[in-house]
C-alpha positions as CSV (number, residue, x, y, z in Angstrom):
1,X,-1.0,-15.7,-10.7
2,X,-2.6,-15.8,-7.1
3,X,-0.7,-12.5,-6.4
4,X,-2.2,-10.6,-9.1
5,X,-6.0,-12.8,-7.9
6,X,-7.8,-9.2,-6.8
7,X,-6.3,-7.1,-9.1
8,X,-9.0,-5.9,-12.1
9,X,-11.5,-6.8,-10.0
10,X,-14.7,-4.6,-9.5
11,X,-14.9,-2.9,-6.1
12,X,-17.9,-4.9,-4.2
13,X,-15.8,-8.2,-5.0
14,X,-12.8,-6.3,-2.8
15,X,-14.8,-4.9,-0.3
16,X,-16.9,-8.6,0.3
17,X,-13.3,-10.2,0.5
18,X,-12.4,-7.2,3.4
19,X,-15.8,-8.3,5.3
20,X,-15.0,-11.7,4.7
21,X,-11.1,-11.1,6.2
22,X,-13.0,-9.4,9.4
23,X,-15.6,-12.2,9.4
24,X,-12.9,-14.7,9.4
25,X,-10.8,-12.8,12.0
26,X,-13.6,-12.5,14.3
27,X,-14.8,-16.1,14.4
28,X,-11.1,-17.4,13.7
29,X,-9.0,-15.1,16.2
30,X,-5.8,-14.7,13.9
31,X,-4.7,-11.6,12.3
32,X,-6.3,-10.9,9.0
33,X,-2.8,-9.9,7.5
34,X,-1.5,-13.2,8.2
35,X,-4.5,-14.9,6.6
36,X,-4.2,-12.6,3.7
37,X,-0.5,-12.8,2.7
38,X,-1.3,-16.2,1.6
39,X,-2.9,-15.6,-0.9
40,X,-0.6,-12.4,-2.1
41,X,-3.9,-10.2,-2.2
42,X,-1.6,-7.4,-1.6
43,X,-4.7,-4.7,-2.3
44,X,-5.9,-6.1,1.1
45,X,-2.5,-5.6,2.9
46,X,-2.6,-1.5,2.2
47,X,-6.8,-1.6,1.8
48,X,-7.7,-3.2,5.5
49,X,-5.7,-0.4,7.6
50,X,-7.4,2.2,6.3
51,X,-10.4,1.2,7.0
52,X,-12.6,1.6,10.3
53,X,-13.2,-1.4,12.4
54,X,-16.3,0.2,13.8
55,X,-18.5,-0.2,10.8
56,X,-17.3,2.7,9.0
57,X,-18.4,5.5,11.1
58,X,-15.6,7.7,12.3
59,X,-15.9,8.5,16.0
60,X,-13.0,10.5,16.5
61,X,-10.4,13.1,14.5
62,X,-13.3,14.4,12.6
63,X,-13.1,17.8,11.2
């Protein structure tokens, strides 16, 4: 059951547990995908690469 724990969940409930991973990371200093494959949120594993660590603004490879 906890691998499946974000799955059918809306998006802001994902995206708060990504800020949360990067809150945590910050404050904790351990890699977010360690933390994460604890609780098999596998969403996050493939989600958290993709997104931009610098608050979502791109500030290269932009065409």
């Amino acid at each position: 059951m906890a691998g499946s724990v974000l799955f059918g969940q809306p998006e802001e409930v994902i995206a708060e547990n990504i800020e949360l991973c990067y809150a945590i990371n910050a404050r904790e200093g351990f890699l977010c995908f360690g933390n994460l494959r604890k609780t098999g949120s596998l969403i996050l594993h493939f989600l958290l690469p993709l997104i931009p660590k610098n608050g979502g603004r791109q500030t290269e490879n932009v065409k």
